[in-house]
C-alpha angles and dihedrals in degrees: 000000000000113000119276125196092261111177118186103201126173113228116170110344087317133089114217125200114219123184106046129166102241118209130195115229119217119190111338113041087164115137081269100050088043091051094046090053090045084048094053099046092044099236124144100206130045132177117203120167099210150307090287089060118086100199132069124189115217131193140186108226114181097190113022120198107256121242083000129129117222121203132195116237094202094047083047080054092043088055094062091050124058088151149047118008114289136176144184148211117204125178117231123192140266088039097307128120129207114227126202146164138177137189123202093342093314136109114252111228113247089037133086081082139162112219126205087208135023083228079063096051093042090052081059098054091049095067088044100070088053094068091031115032099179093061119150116214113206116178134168097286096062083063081218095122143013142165086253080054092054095041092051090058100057111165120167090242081075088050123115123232127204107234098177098071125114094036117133130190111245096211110204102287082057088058100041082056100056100036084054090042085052094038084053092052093049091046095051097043088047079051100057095037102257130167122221109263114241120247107263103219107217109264113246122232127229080238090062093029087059098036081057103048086049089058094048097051090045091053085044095060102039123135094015113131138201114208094191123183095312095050088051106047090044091053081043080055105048087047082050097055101056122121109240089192131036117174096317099326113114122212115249111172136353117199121180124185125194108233116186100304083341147109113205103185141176138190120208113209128182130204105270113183121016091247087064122112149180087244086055096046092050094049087053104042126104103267089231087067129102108211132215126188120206070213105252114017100017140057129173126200119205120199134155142191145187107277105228110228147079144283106257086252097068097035123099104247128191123230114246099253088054084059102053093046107032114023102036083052091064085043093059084051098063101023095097082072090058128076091209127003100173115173112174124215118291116267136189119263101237115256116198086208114224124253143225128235093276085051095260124148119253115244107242117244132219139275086020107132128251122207130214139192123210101190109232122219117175130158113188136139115287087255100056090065087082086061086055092051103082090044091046102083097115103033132104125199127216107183127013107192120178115193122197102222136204107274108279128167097265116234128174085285103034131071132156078235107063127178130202121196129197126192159088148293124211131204131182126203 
């Protein structure tokens, strides 16, 4: 196990143990299964909260503080949360900072980390939310949390155990033993004709089967998002809202793009009338906004915010066959109001199955759910997206785009203000 910064501090009357190597445990996460994984990775201390975890943190401590209990302040984190992704920023003195995160009341690998910098914990943050956009960030001025907190919570699934009692060192006469008590067994089996015995790999139980298939369709749908009603009605307002005019700049295009639990937009504006200026635009322009100037008849202004909604995995899905029945029926209803309203067949989203020891895929087992996508395409007027809300509940949009168009005499498909919506519809079976 390569050295980690591993730092044993007393707060309270507790000492917590930070920096610790974080493993994933697939199928058994029994006291064996948690030793053979600290033994191959050398450590002498490991923390596992229990055979329904499927983590361990594991540590190399040279000199262990005697008749002492040790405690790990993730797994004390871990504890908190059983659901939903959570981190968290601690300072630790002298100008360093403690960085965790959990998901579903486990430790994620790579945290439980001691930064040298809050730019460094907040880089790492930073990767998390691409894997986990729903991340909550918790840190010392939310007064939610703090290492007195966590001292103050001390359970024996945060406790550390020594694995590496009960180890002796075999000397050399302990090794000329065993290699003539081996040398006797493969000449005796050679004698009577015996053949080697093949390696029995352990037998899986459904349990672990299904613990790993869970894992796998959890990791399989990370980072996907459902915006819902509220999500898309809050991207329709913020198209709404735009100004079309601004001191004599005219809007020519909005394009807004979902990135992670976010919303990254821009507005493009050309030069209207010929007293119009970059001073005047500026004056005008929402104060959230960073402005660019392209330099003399154009100017873009660049603002985000936080996309309301839920991860797949919290948000109520529809089975396929209640979309096709139900859904797409409400769809027929408004689509005269729509130019174009295109949804492509369902598909599956795409599972890495899980393995056993010799590297052979799991067999799946039943009454797990399976996920699908069906891509959205849909151009309107701005004003027919309020006919889509209360049909928008498992869809997720990657891209919103408005368009000013040339004067044309408006009907229920046409409007000088045209969006065009790009995204996706998820299903669960």
């Amino acid at each position: 196990m390569a050295a980690s910064r591993t730092v044993i501090r007393q707060v309270a009357c507790a000492r917590l143990v930070f920096g610790l190597e974080w493993f994933a445990l697939l199928g058994n996460t029994g006291t064996r299964e948690v030793r053979r994984v600290a033994r191959a990775h050398k450590a002498s201390h490991a923390v596992h909260a229990g055979p329904h975890v499927g983590s361990v943190g594991l540590a190399t401590l040279a000199r262990p503080p005697r008749g002492v209990l040790l405690y790990s302040a993730a797994q004390l984190v871990a504890q908190r949360f059983s659901t939903g992704a959570v981190a968290l920023v601690l300072p630790m003195e002298p100008e360093r900072w403690w960085f965790v995160a959990v998901h579903d009341g486990a430790v994620i690998a790579r945290t439980d980390h001691i930064c040298d910098s809050m730019a460094e914990a907040q880089t790492m943050i930073h990767a998390l939310r691409q894997a986990h956009p729903g991340l909550t960030v918790l840190d010392d001025e939310d007064g939610a949390l703090t290492l007195h907190t966590l001292a103050s919570e001390l359970c024996s699934e945060a406790a550390l155990s020594n694995v590496s009692r009960g180890k002796r060192g075999w000397g050399l006469w302990g090794l000329v033993v065993v290699l003539l008590l081996a040398a006797a067994w493969v000449l005796s089996a050679t004698s009577s004709g015996s053949v080697w015995p093949r390696r029995t790999q352990k037998s899986v139980t459904l349990q672990d089967a299904s613990r790993a298939w869970n894992d796998a369709i959890s990791s399989s749908h990370a980072g996907r998002w459902v915006h819902g009603v509220l999500g898309t009605a809050q991207v329709a307002n913020a198209l709404l809202d735009l100004p079309v005019r601004l001191d004599g700049w005219q809007l020519q295009k909005a394009d807004c793009r979902a990135t992670g639990s976010r919303w990254q937009c821009l507005a493009d504006y050309g030069r209207d009338t010929v007293d119009a200026s970059n001073r005047g635009f500026l004056a005008r322009a929402p104060e959230d906004w960073a402005i660019e100037f392209t330099p003399l008849d154009g100017a873009r202004g660049r603002w985000a915010f936080d996309a309301r909604g839920l991860p797949v995995s919290h948000a109520m899905l529809r089975a396929p066959g209640h979309t096709d029945h139900h859904l797409f029926s409400e769809l027929q209803h408004i689509r005269p109001a729509f130019s174009q309203m295109v949804i492509e067949a369902s598909q599956p989203v795409p599972v890495m199955a899980p393995v056993d020891e010799s590297g052979q895929p799991l067999p799946r087992p039943d009454g797990l759910p399976r996920y699908y996508t069906r891509a959205l395409r849909v151009q309107a007027p701005l004003r027919s997206l309020s006919l889509l809300l209360p049909n928008s509940e498992a869809m997720f949009w990657q891209a919103a785009t408005l368009r000013l168009e040339p004067p044309v005499r408006p009907d229920l498909t046409t409007s000088r203000l045209h969006l065009n919506l790009q995204g996706v519809l998820y299903e669960q079976d």
